[in-house]
FIVODO-361125 format. One record per residue (C-alpha): x, z, y; residue in three letters. Coordinates in steps of 0.5 Angstrom, whole numbers, padded with zeros to 4 digits, always signed. Example, Ala and Ser with C-alpha at 12.3 -4.5 7.8 and 13.67 -1.06 7.14 Angstrom:
FIVODO-361125
+0025+0016-0009Ala+0027+0014-0002Ser
This chain:
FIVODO-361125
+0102+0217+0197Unk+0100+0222+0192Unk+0103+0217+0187Unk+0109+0216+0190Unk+0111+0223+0190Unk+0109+0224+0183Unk+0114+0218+0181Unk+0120+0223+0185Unk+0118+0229+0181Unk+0119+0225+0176Unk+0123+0220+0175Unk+0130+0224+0175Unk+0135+0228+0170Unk+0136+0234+0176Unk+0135+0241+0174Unk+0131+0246+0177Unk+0133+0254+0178Unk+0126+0259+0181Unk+0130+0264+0186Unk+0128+0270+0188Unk+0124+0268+0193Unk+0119+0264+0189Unk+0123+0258+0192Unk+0125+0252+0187Unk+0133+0250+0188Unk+0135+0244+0185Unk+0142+0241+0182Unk+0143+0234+0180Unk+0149+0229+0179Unk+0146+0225+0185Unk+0145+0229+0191Unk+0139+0223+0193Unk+0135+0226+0187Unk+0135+0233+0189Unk+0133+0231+0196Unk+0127+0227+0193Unk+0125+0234+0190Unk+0126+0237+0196Unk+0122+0232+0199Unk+0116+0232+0194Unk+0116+0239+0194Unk+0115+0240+0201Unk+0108+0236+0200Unk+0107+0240+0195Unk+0109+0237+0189Unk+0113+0241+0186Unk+0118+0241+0180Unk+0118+0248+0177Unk+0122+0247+0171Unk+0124+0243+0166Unk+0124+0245+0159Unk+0127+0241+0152Unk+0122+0238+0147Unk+0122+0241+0140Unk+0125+0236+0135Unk+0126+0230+0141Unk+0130+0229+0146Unk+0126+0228+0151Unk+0124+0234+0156Unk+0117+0237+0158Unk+0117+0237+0166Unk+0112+0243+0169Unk+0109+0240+0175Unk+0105+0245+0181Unk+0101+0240+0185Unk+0097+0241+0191Unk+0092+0246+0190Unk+0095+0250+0185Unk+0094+0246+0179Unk+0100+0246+0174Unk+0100+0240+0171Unk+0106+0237+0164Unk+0109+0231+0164Unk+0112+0229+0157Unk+0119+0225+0159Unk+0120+0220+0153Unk+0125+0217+0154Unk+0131+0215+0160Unk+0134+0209+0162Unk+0140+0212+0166Unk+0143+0209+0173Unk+0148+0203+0172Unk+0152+0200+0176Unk+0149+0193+0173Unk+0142+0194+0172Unk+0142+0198+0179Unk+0136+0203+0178Unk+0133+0208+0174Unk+0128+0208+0169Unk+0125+0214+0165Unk+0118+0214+0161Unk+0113+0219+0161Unk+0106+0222+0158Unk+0103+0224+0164Unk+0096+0226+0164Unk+0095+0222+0158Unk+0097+0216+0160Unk+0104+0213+0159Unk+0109+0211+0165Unk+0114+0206+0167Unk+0117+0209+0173Unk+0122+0206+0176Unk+0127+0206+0182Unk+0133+0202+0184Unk+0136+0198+0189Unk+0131+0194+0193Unk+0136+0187+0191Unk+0135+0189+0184Unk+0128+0192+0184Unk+0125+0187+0189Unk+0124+0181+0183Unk+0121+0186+0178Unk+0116+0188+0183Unk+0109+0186+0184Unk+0106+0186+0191Unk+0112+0188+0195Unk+0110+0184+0202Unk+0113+0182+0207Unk+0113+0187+0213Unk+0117+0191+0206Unk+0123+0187+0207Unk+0123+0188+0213Unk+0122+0195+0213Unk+0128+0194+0208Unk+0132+0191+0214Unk+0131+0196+0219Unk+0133+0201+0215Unk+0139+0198+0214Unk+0140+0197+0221Unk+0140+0205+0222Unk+0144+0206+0217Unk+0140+0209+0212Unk+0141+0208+0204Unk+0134+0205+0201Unk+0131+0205+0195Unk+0124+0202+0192Unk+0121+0207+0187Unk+0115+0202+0183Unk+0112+0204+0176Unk+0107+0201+0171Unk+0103+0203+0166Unk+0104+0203+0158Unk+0100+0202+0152Unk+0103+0207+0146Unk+0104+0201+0140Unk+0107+0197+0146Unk+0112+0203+0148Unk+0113+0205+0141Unk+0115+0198+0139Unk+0120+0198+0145Unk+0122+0204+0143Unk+0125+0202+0135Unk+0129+0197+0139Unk+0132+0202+0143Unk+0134+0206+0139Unk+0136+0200+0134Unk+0140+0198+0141Unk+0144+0205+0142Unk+0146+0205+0134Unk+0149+0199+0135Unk+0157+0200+0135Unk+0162+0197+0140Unk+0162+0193+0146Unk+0155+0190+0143Unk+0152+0197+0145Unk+0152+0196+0151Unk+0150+0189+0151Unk+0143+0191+0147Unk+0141+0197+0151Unk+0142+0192+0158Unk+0137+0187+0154Unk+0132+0192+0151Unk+0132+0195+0159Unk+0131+0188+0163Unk+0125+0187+0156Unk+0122+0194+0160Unk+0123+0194+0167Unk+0119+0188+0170Unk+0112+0187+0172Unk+0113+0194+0176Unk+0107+0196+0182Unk+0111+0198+0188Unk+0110+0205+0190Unk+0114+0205+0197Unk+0121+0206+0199Unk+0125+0211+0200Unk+0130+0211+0206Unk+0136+0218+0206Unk+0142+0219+0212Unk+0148+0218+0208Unk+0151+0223+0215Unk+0159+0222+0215Unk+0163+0228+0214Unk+0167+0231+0221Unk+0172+0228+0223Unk+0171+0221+0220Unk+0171+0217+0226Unk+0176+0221+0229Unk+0181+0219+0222Unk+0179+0212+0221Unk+0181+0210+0228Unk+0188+0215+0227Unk+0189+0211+0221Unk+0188+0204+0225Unk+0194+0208+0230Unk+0198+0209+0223Unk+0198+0201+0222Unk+0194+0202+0216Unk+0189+0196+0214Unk+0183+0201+0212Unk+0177+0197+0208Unk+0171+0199+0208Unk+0168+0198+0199Unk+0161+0200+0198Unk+0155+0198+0194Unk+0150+0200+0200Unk+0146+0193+0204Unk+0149+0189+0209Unk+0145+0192+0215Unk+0147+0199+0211Unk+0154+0198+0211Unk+0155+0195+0219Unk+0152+0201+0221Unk+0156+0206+0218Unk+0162+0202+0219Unk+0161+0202+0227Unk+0159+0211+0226Unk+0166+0212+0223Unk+0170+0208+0228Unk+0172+0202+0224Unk+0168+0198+0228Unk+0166+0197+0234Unk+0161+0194+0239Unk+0165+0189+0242Unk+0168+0187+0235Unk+0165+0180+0232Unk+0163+0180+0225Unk+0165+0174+0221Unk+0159+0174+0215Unk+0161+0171+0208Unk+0155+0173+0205Unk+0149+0171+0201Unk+0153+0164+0198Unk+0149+0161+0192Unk+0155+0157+0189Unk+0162+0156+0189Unk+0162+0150+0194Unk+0158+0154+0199Unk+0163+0161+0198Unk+0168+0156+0198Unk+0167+0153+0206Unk+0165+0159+0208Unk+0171+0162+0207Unk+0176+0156+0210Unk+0170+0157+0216Unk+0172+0164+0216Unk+0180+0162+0216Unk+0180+0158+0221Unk+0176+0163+0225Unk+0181+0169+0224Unk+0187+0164+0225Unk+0184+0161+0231Unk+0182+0169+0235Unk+0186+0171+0240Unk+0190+0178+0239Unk+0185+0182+0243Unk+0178+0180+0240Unk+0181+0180+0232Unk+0173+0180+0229Unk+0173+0184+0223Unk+0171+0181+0216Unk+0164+0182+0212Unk+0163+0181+0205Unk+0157+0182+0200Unk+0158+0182+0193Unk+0155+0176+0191Unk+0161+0172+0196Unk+0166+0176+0192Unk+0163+0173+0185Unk+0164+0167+0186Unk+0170+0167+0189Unk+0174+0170+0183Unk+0170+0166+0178Unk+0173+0160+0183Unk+0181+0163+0182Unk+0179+0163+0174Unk+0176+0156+0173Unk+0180+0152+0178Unk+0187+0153+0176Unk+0191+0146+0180Unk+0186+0146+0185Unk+0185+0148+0192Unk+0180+0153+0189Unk+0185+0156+0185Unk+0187+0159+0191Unk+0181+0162+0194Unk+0183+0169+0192Unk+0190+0168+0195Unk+0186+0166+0202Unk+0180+0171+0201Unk+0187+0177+0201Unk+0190+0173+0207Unk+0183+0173+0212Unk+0181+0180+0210Unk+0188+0182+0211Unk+0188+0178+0218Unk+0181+0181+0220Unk+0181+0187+0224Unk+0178+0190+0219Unk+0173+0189+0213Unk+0167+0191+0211Unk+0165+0189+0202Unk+0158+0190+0202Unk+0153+0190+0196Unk+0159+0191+0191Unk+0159+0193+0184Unk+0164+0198+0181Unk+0168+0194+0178Unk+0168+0189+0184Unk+0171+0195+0188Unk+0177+0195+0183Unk+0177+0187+0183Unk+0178+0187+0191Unk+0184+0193+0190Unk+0188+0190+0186Unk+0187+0183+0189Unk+0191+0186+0195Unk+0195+0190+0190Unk+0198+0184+0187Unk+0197+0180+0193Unk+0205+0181+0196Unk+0211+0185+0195Unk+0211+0192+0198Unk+0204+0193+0199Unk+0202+0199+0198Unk+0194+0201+0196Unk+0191+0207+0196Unk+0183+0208+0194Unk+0178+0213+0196Unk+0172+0215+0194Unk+0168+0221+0192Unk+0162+0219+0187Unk+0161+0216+0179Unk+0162+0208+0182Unk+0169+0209+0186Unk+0173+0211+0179Unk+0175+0204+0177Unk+0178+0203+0184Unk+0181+0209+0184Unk+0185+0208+0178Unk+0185+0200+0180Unk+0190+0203+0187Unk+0197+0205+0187Unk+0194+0212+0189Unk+0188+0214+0188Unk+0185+0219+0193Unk+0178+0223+0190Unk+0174+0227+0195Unk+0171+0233+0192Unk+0162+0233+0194Unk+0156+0234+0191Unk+0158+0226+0186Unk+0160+0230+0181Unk+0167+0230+0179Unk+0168+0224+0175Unk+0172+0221+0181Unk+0177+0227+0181Unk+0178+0227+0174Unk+0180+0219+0175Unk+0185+0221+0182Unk+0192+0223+0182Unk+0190+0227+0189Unk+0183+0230+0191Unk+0182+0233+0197Unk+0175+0236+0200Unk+0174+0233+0206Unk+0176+0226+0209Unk+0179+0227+0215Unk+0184+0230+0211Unk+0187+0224+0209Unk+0191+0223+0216Unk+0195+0229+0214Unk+0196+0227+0206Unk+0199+0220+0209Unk+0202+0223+0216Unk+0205+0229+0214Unk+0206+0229+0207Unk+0206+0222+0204Unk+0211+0221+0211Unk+0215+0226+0209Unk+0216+0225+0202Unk+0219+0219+0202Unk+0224+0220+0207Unk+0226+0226+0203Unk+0225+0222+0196Unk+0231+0217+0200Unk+0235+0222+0202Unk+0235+0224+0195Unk+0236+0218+0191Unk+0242+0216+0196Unk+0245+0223+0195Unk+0245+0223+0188Unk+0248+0216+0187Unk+0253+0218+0193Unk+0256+0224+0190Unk+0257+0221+0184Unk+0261+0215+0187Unk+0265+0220+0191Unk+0267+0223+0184Unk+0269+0217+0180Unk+0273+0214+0186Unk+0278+0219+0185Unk+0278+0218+0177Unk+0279+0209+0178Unk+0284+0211+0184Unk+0288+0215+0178Unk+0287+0210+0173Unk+0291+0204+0177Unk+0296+0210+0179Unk+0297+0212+0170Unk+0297+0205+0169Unk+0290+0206+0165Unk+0293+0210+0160Unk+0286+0214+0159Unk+0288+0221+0162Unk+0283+0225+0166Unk+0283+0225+0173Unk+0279+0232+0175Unk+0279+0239+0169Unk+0273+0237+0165Unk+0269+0244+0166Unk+0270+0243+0174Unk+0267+0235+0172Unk+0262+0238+0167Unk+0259+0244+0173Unk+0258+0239+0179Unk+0253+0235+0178Unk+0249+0240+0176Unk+0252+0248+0178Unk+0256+0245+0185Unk+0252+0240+0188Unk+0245+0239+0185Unk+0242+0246+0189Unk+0243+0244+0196Unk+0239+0237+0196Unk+0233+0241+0193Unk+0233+0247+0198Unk+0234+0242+0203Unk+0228+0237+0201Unk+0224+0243+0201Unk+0225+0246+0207Unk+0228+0242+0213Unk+0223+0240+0216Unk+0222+0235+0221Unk+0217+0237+0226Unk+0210+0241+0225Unk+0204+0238+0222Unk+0201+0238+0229Unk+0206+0235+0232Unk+0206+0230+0226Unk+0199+0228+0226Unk+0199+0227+0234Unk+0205+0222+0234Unk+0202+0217+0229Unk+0207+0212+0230Unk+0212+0216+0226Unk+0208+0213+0220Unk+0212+0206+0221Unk+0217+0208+0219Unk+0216+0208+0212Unk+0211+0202+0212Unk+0218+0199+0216Unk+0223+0202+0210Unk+0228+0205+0214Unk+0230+0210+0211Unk+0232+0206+0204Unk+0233+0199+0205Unk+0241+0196+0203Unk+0243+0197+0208Unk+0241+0205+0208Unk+0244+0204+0202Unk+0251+0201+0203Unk+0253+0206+0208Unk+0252+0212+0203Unk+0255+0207+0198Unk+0262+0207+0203Unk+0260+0214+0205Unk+0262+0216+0197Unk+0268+0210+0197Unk+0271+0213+0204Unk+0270+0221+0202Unk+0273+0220+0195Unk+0279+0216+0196Unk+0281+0220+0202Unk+0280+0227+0197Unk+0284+0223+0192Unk+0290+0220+0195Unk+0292+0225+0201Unk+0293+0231+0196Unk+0296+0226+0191Unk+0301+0224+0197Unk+0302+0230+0199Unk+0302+0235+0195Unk+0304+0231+0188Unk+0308+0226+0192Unk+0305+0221+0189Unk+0308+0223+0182Unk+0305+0219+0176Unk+0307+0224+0171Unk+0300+0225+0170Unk+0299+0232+0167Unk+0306+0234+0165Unk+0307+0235+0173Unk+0305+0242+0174Unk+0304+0240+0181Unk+0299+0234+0179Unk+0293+0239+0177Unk+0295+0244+0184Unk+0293+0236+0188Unk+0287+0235+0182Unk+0285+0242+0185Unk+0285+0241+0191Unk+0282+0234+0191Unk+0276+0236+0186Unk+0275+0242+0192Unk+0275+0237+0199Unk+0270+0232+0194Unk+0266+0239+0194Unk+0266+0240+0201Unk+0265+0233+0203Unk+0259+0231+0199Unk+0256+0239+0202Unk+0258+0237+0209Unk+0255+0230+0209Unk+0249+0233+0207Unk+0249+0237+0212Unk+0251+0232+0217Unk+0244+0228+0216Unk+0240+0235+0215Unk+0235+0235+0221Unk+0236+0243+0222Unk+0243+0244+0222Unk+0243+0252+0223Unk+0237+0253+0218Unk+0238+0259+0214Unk+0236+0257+0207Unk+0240+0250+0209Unk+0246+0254+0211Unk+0245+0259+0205Unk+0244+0254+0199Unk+0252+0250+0202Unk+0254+0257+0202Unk+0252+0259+0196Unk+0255+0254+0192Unk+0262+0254+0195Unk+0262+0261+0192Unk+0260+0259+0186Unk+0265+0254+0186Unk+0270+0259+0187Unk+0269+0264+0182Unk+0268+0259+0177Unk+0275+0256+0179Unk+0278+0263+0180Unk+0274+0265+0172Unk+0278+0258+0169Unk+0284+0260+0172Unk+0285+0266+0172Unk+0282+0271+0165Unk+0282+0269+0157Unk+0276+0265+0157Unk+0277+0261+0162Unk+0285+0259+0159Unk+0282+0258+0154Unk+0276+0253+0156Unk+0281+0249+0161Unk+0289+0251+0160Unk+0290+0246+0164Unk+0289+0250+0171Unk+0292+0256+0168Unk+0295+0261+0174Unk+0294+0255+0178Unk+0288+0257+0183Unk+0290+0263+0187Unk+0298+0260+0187Unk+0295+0254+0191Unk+0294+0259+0196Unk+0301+0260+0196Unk+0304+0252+0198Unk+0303+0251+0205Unk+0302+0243+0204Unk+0296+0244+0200Unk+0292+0249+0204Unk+0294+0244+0209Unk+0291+0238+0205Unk+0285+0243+0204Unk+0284+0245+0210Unk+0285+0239+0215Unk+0283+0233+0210Unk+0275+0234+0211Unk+0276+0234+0219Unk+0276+0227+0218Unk+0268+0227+0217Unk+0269+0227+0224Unk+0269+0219+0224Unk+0262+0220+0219Unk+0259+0225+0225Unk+0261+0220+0231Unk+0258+0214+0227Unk+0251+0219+0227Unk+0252+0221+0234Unk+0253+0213+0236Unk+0246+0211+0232Unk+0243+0215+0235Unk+0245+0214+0242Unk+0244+0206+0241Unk+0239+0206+0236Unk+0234+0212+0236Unk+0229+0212+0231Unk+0222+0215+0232Unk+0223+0220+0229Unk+0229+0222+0233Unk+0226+0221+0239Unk+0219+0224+0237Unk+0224+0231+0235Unk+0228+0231+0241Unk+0222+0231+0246Unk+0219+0236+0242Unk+0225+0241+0243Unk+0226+0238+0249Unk+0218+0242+0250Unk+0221+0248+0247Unk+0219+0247+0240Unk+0224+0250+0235Unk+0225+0248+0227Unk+0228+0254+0226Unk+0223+0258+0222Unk+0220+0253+0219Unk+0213+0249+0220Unk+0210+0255+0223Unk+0210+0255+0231Unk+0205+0258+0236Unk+0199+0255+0238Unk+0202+0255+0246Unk+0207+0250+0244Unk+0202+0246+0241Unk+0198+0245+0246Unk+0204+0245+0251Unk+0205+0239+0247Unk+0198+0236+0246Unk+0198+0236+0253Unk+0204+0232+0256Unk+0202+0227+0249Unk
């Protein structure tokens, strides 16, 4: 026992600060190392400090012992954690003596040790079982010509230069980790964060196919799987694990197939996978191509999809990242995200479309890889509910408004194009045409994706369903886009021709007619005015002040900028063209009428919305019309009182 305890103290690369209170606080890249610490000082062995050894690069470990001795320990050298080799071995003087210790996973360690017996694997199993992650911690004696001479070829080893670096350093670490006196086990509570069960099973509401990837046991990882609520107990597990050759994993997986394919909708068993499954399924997908084989990948990605859920045990890193971008790749328009928090997520964070990285006591390493980092796991729901969901619908109304404004522009230049005969004359003044994308129509779009906002984030995360809508794609898709597209072509010819037919009586003098830059006016405005108002048409807070505002403001700058080209030297000088014309529009009854009254026809754009929504609702619709119906208001923004909230709560 006494050795056990010692190997804790001292097979780890945690660092250690003396308190005020006398009491040792320990820091480490591993929170397991620092609750092996915490349980070896509280039997009394004690790591105090840890101090560099002159002239080397190793380090001296000042030991308190039961009694009161203090005892130093010399560490040698240290082979660190890898997700290939799975263990941690550091060499160390202790006291006299040279020391292997060791400790690893117990499916990496237990071939390398001596006397493990049976009743071990069998407390192994149990562990398992009550979702405990374990370690074997081993340890075996050294003579000091046989550690030197192990010692050059190490270091000859990290020398080496490239990929044969690590190759080396692999093979002189498997020359010392074998033959190890196992010492005992070691079992941690890997405690879920608040709010896991409760998101996971939000997510399964959402329609997200949640996969569960972790170098964890197979007893560890079912465990965990049904704490968090991705399984339940009812739910029959289909096993793909411990297979030894191709062929085996091979009819497993049609074996499984068959299962999935043949379960009824309401007992859809999940699916459990171990890394060893996963190797020969992908080594199948490489050395098989033209036979049935080839396609193991493709069935594994289309069983685990059909499962209710899948559980990938006993993976490595880079089998993570396999496993991600076999779904990646697997279709068109499917979308991945990993998360993770630790060292061993990163290859599959940035394996994924998203990567998501929880901050914790795993170091950084997965932050730094991820495009997005949160600090709890529960906050996912929000990110992709309220968010994600938003963002995508804001993104399509942006995209299909910059394309539809542009196209409302161009149709009345074609429309002059065939009515001059081609002759290359411009249809609107050209610093009119220069100012509207950018002065006359691009803040509105911005203003209105930042704060037309559609219900609370409460209200949001209460009503996942909502999130089918992005996953259906009913907010960009070609039909979508076809109606912006007529919007455009409807919209600009009606501001070309009315005012050219009524105004310039459809004159082709072009701009010798003094009367064709009045209706190129008038025109140029009800494009302004159309493209705002259709904007404000499918805004979900019509009466929003900083909606309302943005429209209000840019027709002002709009005016002003007319009334600056017409009307003083400057603007003469820019555009002749619109010389005096601006305020004399006003006194020609047929343009102030075209002005006036052409945009009414966005009354048959209105009707169409009214009808869709009547006939074809979306969930987001009907999910804002209850809300309001309740007594909610999108009017000030996403901050609403906790009495609505609830009122909402309740009748949900």
């Amino acid at each position: 026992v006494k050795s056990f305890f010692v190997a804790l103290a001292l097979c780890h690369d945690a660092q250690v600060d003396i308190k005020d209170n006398k009491e040792p606080e320990y820091s480490g890249s591993s929170a397991d190392e620092v609750s092996f610490l915490e349980a070896s000082h509280a039997v009394g062995v004690s790591m105090q400090a840890r101090a560099a050894m002159p002239g080397s690069s190793g380090a001296i470990l000042h030991i308190h012992m039961p009694g009161g001795a203090v005892e130093m320990a010399k560490v040698l050298c240290q082979l660190p954690f890898d997700s290939d080799r799975k263990r941690m071995t550091v060499v160390c003087e202790w006291h006299g003596t040279i020391l292997c210790l060791s400790k690893g996973a117990d499916s990496t360690m237990a071939p390398l040790c001596l006397g493990m017996e049976h009743h071990v694997h069998d407390q192994l199993t149990q562990f398992g079982k009550l979702g405990l992650r374990t370690l074997v911690i081993a340890q075996k004696t050294l003579e000091l010509a046989e550690f030197e001479e192990w010692n050059k070829e190490y270091e000859a080893a990290r020398s080496a230069g490239g990929a044969e670096r690590e190759r080396l350093m692999t093979a002189c670490a498997a020359k010392l980790e074998h033959g190890l006196d196992f010492l005992g086990l070691t079992a941690i509570e890997d405690k879920l964060q608040d709010g896991v069960p409760e998101a996971i099973q939000k997510l399964n509401e959402m329609n997200v196919h949640v996969w569960m990837l972790t170098g964890d046991k197979t007893e560890t990882a079912i465990e965990i799987a049904k704490s968090c609520n991705l399984v339940d107990a009812e739910t029959s597990l289909v096993k793909l694990a411990g297979a030894t050759s191709e062929e085996m994993a091979f009819s497993m997986l049609k074996a499984a197939r068959d299962t999935i394919q043949n379960a009824k909708p309401a007992a859809i068993p999940a699916l459990v996978l171990d890394g060893a499954f996963v190797l020969h399924v992908f080594r199948m997908a490489e050395g098989n191509s033209g036979s049935e084989e080839a396609e193991a990948k493709q069935i594994l990605c289309s069983v685990a999809m059909g499962a209710k859920a899948c559980i990938c045990c006993r993976l490595s890193p880079q089998q993570k990242r396999n496993l991600v971008e076999m779904v990646k790749f697997a279709g068109k328009g499917r979308i991945s995200l990993a998360i993770g928090d630790g060292a061993n997520d990163v290859a599959m964070i940035q394996g994924a479309h998203c990567g998501v990285a929880v901050r914790g006591k795993e170091g950084t390493q997965a932050v730094q890889a991820s495009d997005v980092a949160i600090s709890q796991f529960r906050f996912l729901v929000p990110l992709l509910q309220c968010h994600g969901r938003r963002a995508y619908r804001r993104v399509s109304l942006y995209l299909c408004y910059f394309i539809y404004k542009h196209v409302a522009l161009a149709v009345g230049d074609m429309l002059w194009a065939h009515q001059d005969s081609f002759q290359g004359r411009i249809a609107y003044p050209d610093w009119l045409s220069a100012g509207y994308p950018v002065v006359y129509t691009a803040l509105p779009i911005i203003i209105l994706v930042m704060y037309d906002l559609d219900l609370p984030d409460q209200v949001a995360i209460d009503s996942p369903h909502l999130y089918l809508e992005g996953q259906e794609r009913i907010y960009f898709n070609w039909r979508v886009f076809g109606a912006w597209i007529a919007s455009g072509i409807w919209h600009g010819s009606i501001a070309w021709l009315l005012p050219s037919l009524v105004v310039d009586n459809g004159s082709r003098d072009g701009e010798e007619d003094p009367d064709f830059w009045t209706a190129s006016l008038v025109s140029f405005t009800l494009v302004v005015a159309h493209v705002s108002l259709r904007l404000w048409l499918v805004s979900m807070n019509k009466a929003n002040k900083y909606v309302i505002g943005v429209l209000v403001l840019c027709f002002a700058v709009y005016f002003i900028s007319v009334l600056i080209l017409g009307h003083t030297a400057l603007g003469v000088y820019m555009q002749p063209q619109l010389d005096g014309i601006p305020l004399d529009l006003f006194t020609r009854l047929k343009a102030v009428l075209a002005m006036l009254l052409t945009p009414f026809a966005l009354l048959l754009d209105a009707l169409v919305f009214k009808l869709l929504h009547m006939y074809r609702p979306t969930a987001l619709y009907l999910a804002r019309q209850k809300y309001q119906s309740e007594g909610g208001s999108q009017t000030k923004g996403s901050q609403v009182s906790p009495e609505v909230i609830s009122k909402v709560e309740e009748k949900n």
